[in-house]
N, C-alpha and C positions, 0 to 999 in steps of 0.2 A: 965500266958498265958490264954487266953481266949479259948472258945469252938471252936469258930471258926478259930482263928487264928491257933490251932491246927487241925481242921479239913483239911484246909489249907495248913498246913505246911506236915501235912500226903499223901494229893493228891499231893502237888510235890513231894515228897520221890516215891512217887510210880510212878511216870512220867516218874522220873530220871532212874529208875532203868527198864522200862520196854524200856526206849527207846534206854537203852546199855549205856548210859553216862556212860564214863569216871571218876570214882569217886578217890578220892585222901583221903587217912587216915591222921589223924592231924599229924602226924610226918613228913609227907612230905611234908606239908602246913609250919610247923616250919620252918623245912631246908629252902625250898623256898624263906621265907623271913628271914632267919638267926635269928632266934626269937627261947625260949623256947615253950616249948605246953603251957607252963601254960601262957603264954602272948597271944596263938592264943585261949586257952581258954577265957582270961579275955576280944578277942575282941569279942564274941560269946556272953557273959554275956552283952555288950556295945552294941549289934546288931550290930554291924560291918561286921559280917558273920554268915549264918546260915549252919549250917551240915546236913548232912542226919542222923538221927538218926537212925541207923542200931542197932539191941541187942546186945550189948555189944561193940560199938565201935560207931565213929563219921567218915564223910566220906563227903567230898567236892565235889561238882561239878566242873570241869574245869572252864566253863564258871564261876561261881562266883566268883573264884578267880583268874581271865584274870580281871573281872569288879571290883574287891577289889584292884587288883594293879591296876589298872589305874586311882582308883577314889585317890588313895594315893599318884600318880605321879601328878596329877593334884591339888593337895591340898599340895605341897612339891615343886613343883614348875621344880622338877628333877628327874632321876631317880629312883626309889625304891632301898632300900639295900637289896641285893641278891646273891647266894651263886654261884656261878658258878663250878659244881664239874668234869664236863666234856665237851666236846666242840662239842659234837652229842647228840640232841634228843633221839635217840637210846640209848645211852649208859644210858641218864640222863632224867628217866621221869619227873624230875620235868622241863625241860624247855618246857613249857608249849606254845602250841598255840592256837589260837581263833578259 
């Protein structure tokens, strides 16, 4: 990673975080799409998704993964595989809106 691209990747983190977004920990991004961490890791290593890198943890934006499933609905042709664990928002933060 470059100076920049890290200088970059630092002002969004601090964007994200001052403008109250919504952040989601990788565990919940797994479930989401019924994947291990180490697969929503290996799409992070792919650029697939970038995290907030927080100290000692990794931490999503809503919005990038609304735009992560949709660029993979659009590339699949169909819906995304996904866990549905409850049938309210409320009850089930990962069902996620835009």
């Amino acid at each position: 990673m470059t100076t920049t691209t890290s200088t970059k990747q630092q002002a969004r983190e601090a964007e994200a975080i001052l403008r109250g977004e919504r952040l989601l920990p990788l565990k919940s991004v797994a479930m989401r799409f019924d994947v291990s961490t180490r697969t929503v890791e290996r799409w992070i290593k792919a650029g697939l998704l970038s995290p907030i890198d927080l100290p000692g943890q990794l931490r999503f934006r809503v919005a990038d993964i609304v735009a992560f499933e949709a660029s993979r609905l659009r590339r699949s042709g169909g819906p995304p595989r996904t866990t549905n664990y409850s049938r309210s928002p409320h009850e089930n933060p990962l069902l996620l809106s835009p």
